[in-house]
C-alpha positions as CSV (number, residue, x, y, z in Angstrom):
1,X,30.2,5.4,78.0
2,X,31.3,1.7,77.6
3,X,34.6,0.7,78.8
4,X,35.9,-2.8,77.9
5,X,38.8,-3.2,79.7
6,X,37.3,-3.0,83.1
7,X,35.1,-5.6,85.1
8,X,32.5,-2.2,86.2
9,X,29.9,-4.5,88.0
10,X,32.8,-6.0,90.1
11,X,34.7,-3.0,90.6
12,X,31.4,-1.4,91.5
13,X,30.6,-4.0,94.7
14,X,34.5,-4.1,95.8
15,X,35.0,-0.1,95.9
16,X,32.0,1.9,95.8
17,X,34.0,5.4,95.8
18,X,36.7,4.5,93.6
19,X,33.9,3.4,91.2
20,X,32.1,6.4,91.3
21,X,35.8,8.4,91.0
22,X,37.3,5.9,88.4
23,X,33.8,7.1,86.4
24,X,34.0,10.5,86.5
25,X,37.8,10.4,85.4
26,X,37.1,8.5,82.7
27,X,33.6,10.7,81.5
28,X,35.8,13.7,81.9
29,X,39.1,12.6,80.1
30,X,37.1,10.0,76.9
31,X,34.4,11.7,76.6
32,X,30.4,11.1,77.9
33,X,28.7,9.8,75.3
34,X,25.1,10.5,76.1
35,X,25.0,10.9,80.1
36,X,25.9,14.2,81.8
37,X,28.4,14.9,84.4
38,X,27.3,15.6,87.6
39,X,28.6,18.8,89.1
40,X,27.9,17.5,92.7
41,X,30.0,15.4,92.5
42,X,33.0,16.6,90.4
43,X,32.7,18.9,93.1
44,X,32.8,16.2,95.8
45,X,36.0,14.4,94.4
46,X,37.9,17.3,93.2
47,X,40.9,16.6,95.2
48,X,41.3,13.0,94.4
49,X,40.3,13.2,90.6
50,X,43.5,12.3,88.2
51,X,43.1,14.6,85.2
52,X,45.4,16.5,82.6
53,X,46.2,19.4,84.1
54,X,44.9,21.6,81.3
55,X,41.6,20.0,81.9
56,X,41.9,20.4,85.2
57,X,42.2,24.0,84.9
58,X,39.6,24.7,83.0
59,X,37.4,23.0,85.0
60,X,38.2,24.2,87.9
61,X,37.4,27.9,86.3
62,X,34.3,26.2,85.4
63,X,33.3,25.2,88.4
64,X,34.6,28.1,90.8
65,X,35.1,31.1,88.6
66,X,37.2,33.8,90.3
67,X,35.5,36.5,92.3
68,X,36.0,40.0,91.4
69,X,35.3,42.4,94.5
70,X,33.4,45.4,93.4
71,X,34.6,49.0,93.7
């Protein structure tokens, strides 16, 4: 993923874990190129990811599918 609009080195020493967030929002919502999304931390920074809430959604079934209790 490339993005030119954003200064990542710099952003990367000022605010580690915004970086890191910041990343995965923009792997998730413009796509990955040819890295992988890691689950951990998706996971992780669920609640402070800014996503479409479709996407969201899906994810989120993804990631913690419903339970159905047995019989």
């Amino acid at each position: 993923m490339y993005n030119w609009s954003v200064d990542e080195e710099e952003f990367k020493k000022e605010d580690p874990e915004g970086y890191k967030i910041w990343r995965l929002e923009q792997m998730i919502n413009y796509g990955l190129g040819k890295e992988k999304i890691s689950e951990k931390l998706v996971r992780k920074y669920w609640h402070k990811l800014f996503l479409d809430p479709e996407t969201k959604r899906f994810l989120e079934f993804l990631l913690w599918p419903e339970k159905k209790s047995l019989p």
